[in-house]
Each structure stands twice: as structure tokens, then as C-alpha cells.
PyMOL Python script that loads the backbone (N, CA, C, O; Angstrom):
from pymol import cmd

cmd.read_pdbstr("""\
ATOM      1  N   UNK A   1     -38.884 114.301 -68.319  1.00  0.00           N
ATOM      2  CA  UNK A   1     -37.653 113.745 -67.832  1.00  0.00           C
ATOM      3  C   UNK A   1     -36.509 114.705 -68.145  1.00  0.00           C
ATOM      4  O   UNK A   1     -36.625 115.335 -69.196  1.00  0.00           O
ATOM      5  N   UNK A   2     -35.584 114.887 -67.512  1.00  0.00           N
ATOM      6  CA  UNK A   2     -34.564 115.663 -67.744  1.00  0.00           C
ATOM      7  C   UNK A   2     -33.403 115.049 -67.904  1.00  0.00           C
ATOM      8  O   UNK A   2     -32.816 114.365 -67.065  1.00  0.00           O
ATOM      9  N   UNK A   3     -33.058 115.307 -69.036  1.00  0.00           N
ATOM     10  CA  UNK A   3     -31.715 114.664 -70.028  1.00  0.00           C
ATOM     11  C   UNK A   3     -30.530 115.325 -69.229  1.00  0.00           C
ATOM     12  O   UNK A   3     -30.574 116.508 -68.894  1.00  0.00           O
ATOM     13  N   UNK A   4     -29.590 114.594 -68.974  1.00  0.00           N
ATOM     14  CA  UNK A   4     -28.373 114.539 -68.615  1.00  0.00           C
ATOM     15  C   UNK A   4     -27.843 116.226 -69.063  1.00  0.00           C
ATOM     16  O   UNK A   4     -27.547 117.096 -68.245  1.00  0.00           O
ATOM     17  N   UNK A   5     -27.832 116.340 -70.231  1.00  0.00           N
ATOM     18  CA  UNK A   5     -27.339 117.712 -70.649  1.00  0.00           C
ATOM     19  C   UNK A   5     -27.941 118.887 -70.607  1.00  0.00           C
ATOM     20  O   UNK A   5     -27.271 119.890 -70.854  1.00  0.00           O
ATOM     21  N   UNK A   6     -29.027 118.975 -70.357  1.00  0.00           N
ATOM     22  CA  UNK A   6     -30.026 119.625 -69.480  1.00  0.00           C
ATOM     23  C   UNK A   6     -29.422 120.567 -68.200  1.00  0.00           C
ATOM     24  O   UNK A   6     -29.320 121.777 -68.001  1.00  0.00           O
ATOM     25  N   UNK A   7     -29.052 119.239 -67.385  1.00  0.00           N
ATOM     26  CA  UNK A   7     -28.817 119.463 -66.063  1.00  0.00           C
ATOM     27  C   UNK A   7     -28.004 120.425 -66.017  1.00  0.00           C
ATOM     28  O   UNK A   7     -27.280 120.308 -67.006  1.00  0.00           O
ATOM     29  N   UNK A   8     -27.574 121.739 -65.145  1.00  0.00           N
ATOM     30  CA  UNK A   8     -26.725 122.407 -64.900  1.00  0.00           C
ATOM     31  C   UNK A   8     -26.263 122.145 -63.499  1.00  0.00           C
ATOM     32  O   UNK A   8     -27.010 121.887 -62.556  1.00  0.00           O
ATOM     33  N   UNK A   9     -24.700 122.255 -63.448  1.00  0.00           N
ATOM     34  CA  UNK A   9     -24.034 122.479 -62.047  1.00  0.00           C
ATOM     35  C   UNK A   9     -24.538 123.505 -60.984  1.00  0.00           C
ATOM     36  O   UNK A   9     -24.637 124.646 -61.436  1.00  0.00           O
ATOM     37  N   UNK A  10     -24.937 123.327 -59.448  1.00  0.00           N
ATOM     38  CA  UNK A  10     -25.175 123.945 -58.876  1.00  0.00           C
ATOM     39  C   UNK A  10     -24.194 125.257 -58.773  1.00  0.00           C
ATOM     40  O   UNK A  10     -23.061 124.985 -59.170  1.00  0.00           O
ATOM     41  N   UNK A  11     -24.336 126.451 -58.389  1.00  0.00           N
ATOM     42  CA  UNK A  11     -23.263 127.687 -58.067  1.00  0.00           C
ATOM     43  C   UNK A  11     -23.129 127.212 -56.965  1.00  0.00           C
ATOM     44  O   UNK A  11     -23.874 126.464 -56.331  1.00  0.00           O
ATOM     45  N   UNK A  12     -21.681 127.865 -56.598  1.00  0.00           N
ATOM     46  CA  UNK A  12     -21.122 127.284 -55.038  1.00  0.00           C
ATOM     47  C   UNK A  12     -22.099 128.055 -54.059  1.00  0.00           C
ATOM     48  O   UNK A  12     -22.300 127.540 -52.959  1.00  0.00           O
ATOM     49  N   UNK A  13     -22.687 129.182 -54.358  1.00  0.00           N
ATOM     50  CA  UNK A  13     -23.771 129.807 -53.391  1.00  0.00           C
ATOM     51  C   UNK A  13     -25.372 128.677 -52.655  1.00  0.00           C
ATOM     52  O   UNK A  13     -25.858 128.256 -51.606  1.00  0.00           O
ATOM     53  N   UNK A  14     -25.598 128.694 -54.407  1.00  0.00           N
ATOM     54  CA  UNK A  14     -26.518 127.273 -54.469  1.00  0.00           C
ATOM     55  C   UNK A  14     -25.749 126.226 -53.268  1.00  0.00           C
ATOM     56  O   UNK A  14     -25.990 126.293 -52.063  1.00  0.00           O
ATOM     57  N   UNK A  15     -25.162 125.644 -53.658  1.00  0.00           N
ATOM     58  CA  UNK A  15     -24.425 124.073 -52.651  1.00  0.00           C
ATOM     59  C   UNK A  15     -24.245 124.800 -51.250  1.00  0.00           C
ATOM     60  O   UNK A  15     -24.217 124.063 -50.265  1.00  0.00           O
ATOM     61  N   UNK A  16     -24.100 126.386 -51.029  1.00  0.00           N
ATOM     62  CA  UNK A  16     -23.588 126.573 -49.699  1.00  0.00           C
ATOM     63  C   UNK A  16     -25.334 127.049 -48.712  1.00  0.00           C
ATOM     64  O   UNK A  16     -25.587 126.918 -47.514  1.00  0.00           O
ATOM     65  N   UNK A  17     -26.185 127.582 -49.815  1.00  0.00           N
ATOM     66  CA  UNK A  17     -27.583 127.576 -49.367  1.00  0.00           C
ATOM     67  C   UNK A  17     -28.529 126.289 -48.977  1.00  0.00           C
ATOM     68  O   UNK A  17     -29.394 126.134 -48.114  1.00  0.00           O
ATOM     69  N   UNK A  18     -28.066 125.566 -49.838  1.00  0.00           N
ATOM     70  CA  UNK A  18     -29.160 123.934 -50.028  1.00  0.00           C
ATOM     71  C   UNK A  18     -28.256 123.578 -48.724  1.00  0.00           C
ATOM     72  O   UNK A  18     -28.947 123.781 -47.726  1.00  0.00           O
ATOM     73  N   UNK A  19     -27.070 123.159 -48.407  1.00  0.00           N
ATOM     74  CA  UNK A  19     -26.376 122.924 -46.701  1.00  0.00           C
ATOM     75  C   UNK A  19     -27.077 123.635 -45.864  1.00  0.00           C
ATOM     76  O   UNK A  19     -27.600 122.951 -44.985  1.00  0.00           O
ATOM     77  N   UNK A  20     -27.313 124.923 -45.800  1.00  0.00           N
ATOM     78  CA  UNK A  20     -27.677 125.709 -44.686  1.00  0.00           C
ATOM     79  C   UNK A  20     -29.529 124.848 -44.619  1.00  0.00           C
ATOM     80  O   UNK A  20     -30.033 124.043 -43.837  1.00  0.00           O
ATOM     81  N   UNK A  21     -29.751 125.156 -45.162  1.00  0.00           N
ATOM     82  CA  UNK A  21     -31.310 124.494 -45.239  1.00  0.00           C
ATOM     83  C   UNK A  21     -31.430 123.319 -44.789  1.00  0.00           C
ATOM     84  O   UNK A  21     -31.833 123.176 -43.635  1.00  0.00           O
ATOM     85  N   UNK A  22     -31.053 121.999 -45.730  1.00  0.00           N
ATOM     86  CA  UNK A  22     -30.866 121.092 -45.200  1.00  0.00           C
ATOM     87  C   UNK A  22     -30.462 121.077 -43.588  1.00  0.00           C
ATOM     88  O   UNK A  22     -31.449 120.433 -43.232  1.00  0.00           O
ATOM     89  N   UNK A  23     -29.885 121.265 -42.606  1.00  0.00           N
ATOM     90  CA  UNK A  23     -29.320 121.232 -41.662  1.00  0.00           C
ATOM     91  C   UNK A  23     -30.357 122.016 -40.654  1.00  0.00           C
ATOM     92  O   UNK A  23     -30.272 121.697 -39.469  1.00  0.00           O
ATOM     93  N   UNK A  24     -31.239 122.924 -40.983  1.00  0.00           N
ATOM     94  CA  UNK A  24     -31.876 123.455 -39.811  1.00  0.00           C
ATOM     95  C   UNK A  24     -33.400 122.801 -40.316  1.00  0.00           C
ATOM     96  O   UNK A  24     -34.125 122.935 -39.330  1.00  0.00           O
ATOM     97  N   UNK A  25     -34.014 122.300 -41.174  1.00  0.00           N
ATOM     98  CA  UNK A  25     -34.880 121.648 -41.233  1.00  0.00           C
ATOM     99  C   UNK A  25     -35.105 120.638 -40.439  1.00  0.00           C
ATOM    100  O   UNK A  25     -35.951 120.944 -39.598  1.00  0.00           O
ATOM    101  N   UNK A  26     -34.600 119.224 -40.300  1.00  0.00           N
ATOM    102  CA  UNK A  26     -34.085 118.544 -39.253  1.00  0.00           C
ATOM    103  C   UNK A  26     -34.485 118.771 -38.160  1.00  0.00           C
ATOM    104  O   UNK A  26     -35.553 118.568 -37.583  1.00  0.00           O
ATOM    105  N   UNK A  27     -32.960 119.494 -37.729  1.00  0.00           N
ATOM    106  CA  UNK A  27     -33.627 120.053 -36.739  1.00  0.00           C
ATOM    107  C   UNK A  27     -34.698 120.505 -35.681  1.00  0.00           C
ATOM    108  O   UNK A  27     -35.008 120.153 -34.543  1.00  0.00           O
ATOM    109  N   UNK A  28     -35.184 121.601 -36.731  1.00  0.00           N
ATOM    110  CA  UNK A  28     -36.678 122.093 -35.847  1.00  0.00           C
ATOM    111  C   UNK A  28     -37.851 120.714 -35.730  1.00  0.00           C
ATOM    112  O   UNK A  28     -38.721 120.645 -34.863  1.00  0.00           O
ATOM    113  N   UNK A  29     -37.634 119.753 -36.747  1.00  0.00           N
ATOM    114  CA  UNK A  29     -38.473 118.390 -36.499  1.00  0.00           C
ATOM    115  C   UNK A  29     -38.282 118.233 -35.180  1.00  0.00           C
ATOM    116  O   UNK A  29     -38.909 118.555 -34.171  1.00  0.00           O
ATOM    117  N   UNK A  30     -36.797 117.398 -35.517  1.00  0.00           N
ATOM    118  CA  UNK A  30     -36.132 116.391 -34.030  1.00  0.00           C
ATOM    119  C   UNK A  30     -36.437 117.720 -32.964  1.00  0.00           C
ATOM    120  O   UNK A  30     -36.544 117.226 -31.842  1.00  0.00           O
ATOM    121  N   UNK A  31     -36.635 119.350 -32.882  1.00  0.00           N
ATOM    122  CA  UNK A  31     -36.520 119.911 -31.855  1.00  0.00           C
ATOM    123  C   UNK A  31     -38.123 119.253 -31.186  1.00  0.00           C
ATOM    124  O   UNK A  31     -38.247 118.554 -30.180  1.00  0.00           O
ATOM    125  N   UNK A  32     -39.394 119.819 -32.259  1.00  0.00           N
ATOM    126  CA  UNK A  32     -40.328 118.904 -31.724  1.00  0.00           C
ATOM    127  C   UNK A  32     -40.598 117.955 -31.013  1.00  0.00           C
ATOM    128  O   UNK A  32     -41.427 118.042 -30.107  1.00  0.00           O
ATOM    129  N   UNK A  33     -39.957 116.889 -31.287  1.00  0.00           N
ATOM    130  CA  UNK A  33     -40.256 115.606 -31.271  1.00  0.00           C
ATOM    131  C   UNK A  33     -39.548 115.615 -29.682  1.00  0.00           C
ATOM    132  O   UNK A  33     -40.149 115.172 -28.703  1.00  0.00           O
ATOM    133  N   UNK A  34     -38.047 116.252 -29.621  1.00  0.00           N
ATOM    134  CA  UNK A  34     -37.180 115.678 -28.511  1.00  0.00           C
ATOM    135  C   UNK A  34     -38.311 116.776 -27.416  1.00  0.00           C
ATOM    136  O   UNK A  34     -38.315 116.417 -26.238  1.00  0.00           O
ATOM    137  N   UNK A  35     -39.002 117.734 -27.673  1.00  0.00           N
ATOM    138  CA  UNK A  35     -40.186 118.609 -26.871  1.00  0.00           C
ATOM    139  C   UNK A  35     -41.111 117.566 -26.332  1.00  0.00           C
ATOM    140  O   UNK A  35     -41.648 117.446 -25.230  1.00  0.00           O
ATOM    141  N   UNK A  36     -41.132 117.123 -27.003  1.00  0.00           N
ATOM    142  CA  UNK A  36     -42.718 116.081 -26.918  1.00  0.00           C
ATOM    143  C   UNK A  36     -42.203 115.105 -26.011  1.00  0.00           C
ATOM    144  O   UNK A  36     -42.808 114.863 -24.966  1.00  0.00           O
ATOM    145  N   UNK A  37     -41.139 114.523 -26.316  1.00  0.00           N
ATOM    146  CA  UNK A  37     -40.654 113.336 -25.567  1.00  0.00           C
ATOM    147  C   UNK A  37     -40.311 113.730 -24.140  1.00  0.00           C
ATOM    148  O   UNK A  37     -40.925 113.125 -23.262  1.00  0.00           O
ATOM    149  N   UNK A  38     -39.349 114.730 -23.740  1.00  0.00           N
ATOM    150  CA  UNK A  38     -39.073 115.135 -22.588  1.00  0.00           C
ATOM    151  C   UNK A  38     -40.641 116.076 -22.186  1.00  0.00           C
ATOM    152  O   UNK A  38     -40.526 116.924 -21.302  1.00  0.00           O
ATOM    153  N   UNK A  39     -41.391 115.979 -22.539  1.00  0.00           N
ATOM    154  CA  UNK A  39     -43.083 116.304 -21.667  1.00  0.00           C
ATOM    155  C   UNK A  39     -43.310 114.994 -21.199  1.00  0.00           C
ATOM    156  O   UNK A  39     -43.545 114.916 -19.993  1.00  0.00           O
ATOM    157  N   UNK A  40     -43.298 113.945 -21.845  1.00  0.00           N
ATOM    158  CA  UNK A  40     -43.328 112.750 -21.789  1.00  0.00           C
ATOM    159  C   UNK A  40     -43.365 111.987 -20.544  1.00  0.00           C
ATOM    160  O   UNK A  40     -44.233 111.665 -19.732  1.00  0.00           O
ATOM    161  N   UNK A  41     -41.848 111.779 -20.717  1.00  0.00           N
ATOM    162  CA  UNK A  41     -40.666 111.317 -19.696  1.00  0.00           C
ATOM    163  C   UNK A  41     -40.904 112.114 -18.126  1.00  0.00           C
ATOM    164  O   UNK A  41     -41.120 111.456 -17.109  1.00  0.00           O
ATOM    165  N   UNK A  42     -40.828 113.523 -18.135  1.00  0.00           N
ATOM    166  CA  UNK A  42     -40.986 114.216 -17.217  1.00  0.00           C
ATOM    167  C   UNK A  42     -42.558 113.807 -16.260  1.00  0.00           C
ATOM    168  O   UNK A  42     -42.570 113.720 -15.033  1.00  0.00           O
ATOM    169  N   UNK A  43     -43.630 113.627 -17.036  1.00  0.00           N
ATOM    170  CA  UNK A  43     -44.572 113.514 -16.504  1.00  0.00           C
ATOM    171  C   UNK A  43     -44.525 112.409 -15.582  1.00  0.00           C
ATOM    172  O   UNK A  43     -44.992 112.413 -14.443  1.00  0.00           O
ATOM    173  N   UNK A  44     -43.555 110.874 -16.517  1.00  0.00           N
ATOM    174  CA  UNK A  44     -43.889 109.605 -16.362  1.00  0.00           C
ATOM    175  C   UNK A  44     -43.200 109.696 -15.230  1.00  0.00           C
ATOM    176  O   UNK A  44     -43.855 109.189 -14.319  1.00  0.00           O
ATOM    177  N   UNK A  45     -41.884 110.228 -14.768  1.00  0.00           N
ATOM    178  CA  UNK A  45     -41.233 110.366 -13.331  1.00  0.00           C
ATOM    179  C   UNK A  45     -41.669 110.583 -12.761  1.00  0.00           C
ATOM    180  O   UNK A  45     -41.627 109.851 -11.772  1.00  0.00           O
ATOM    181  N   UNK A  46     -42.646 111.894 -12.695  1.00  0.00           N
ATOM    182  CA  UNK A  46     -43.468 112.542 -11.943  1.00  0.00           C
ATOM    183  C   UNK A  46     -44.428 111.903 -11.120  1.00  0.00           C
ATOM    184  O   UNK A  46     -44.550 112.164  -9.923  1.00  0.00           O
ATOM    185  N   UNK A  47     -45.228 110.929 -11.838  1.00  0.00           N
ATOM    186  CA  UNK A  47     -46.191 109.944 -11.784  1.00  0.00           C
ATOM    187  C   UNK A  47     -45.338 109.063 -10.659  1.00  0.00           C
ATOM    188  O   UNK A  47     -45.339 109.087  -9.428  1.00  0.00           O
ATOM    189  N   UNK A  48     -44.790 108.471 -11.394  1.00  0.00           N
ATOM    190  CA  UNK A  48     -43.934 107.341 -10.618  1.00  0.00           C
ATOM    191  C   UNK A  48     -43.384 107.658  -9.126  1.00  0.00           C
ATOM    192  O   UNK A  48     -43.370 106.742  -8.303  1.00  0.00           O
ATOM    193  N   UNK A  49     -42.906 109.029  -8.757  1.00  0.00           N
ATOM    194  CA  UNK A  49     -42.415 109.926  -7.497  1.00  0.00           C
ATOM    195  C   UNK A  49     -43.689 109.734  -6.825  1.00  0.00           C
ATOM    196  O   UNK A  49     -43.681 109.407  -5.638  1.00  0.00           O
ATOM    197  N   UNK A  50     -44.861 109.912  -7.495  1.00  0.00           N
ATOM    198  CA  UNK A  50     -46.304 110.301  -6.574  1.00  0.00           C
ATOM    199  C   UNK A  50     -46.906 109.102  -6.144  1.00  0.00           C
ATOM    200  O   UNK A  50     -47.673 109.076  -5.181  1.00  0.00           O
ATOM    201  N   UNK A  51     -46.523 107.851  -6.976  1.00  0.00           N
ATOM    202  CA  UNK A  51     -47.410 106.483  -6.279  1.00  0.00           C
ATOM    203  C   UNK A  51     -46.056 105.879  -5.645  1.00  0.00           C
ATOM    204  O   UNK A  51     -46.335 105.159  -4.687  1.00  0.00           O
ATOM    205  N   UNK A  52     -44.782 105.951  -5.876  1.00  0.00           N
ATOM    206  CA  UNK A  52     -44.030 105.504  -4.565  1.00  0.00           C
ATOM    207  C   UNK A  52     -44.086 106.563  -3.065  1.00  0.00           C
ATOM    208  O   UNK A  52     -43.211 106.368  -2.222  1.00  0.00           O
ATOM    209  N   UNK A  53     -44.633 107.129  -2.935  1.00  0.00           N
ATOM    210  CA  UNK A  53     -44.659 108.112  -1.843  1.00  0.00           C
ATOM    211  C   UNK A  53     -46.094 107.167  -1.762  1.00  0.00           C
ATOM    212  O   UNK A  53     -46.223 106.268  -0.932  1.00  0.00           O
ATOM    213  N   UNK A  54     -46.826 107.416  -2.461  1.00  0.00           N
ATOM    214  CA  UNK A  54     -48.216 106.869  -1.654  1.00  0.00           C
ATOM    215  C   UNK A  54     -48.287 105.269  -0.849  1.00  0.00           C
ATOM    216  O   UNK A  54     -48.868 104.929   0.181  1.00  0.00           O
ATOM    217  N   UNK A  55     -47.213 104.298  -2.060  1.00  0.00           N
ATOM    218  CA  UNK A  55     -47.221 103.228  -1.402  1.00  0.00           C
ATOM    219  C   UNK A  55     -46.176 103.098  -0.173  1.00  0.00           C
ATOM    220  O   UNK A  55     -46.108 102.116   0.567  1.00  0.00           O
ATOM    221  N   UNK A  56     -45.244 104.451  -0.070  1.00  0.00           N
ATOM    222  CA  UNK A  56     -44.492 104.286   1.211  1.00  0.00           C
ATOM    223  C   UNK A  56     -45.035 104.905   2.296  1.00  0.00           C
ATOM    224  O   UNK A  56     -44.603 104.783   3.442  1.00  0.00           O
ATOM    225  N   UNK A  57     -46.180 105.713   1.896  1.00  0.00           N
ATOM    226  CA  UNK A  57     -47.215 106.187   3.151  1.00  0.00           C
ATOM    227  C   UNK A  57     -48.148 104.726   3.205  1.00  0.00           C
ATOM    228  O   UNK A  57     -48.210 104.372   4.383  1.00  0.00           O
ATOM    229  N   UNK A  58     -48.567 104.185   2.693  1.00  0.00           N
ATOM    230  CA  UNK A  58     -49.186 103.227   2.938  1.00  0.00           C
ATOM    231  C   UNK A  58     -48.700 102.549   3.994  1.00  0.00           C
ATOM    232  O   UNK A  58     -49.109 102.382   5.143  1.00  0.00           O
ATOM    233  N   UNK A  59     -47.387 102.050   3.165  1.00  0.00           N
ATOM    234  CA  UNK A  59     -46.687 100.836   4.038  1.00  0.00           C
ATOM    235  C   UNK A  59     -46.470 101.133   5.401  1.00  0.00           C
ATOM    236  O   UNK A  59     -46.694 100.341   6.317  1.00  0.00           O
ATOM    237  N   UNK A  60     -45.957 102.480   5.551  1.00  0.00           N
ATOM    238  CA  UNK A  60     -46.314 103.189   6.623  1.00  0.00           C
ATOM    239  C   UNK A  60     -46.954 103.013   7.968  1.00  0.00           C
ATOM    240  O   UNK A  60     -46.485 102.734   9.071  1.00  0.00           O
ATOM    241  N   UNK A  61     -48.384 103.306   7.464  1.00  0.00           N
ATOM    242  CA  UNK A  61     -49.731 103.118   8.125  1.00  0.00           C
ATOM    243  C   UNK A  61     -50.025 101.559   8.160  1.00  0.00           C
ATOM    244  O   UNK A  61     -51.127 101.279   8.631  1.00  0.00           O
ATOM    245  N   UNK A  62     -49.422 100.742   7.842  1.00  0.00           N
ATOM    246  CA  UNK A  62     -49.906  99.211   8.166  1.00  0.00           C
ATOM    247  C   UNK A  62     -48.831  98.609   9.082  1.00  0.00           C
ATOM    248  O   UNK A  62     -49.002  97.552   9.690  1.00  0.00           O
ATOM    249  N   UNK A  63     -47.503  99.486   9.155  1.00  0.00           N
ATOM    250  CA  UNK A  63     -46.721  99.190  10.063  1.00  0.00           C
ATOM    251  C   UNK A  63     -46.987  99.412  11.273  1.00  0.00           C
ATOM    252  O   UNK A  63     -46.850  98.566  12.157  1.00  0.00           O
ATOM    253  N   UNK A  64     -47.567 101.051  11.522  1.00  0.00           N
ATOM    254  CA  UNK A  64     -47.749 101.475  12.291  1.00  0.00           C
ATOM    255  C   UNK A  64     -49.000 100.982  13.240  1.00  0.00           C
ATOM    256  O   UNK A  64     -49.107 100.867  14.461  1.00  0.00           O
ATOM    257  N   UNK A  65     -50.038 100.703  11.974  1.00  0.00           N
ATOM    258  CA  UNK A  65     -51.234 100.284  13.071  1.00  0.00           C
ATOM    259  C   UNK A  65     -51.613  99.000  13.258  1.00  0.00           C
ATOM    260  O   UNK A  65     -52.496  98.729  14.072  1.00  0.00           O
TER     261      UNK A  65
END
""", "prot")
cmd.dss("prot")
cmd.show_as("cartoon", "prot")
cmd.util.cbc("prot")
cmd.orient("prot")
């Protein structure tokens, strides 16, 4: 356990390094994640564009014939 008097104050270099870190860690996660999601999303439109075209060719062809 580390006693109170132990502890030393960070150097302002320290506090201005541990910010820089903190802050791009994050990041590159959420960059992942927001990667993954917009593959996602993109596909699911995609999908969705390809069976309304099919059911408006359908509807189409039952009008027509």
C-alpha cells in the first residue's frame, strides 16, 4: 500500500505526457469501433437499396402482366 507521504507530485512534463496519452488512446478504440460500425451501416443500406429495387421490379412485372 502506498502511504500518503510516499506519494510524490507529478512534474508538469509528467501531467502534460499522461494528457497527451490519455486522449489518443480513446481514440484509436472509438476509431475502431466507429470503422466497424460505418462497414456496418453501409452494408445494411446497401442491402436495403437491393431488395427495394427488386420488390419495385417485381411490382413492376405484376402490373404489367
Amino acid at each position: 500500500m502506498i502511504k500518503e507521504r510516499d506519494r510524490r507530485t507529478p512534474t508538469a512534463a509528467e501531467r502534460e505526457a499522461n494528457k497527451a496519452f490519455k486522449t489518443v488512446r480513446p481514440k484509436e478504440a472509438m476509431t475502431d469501433y466507429a470503422k466497424a460500425q460505418k462497414a456496418v451501416h453501409d452494408n445494411r443500406e446497401r442491402l436495403k437499396a437491393e431488395r427495394l429495387a427488386r420488390e419495385a421490379e417485381a411490382a413492376n412485372r405484376t402490373k404489367a402482366g
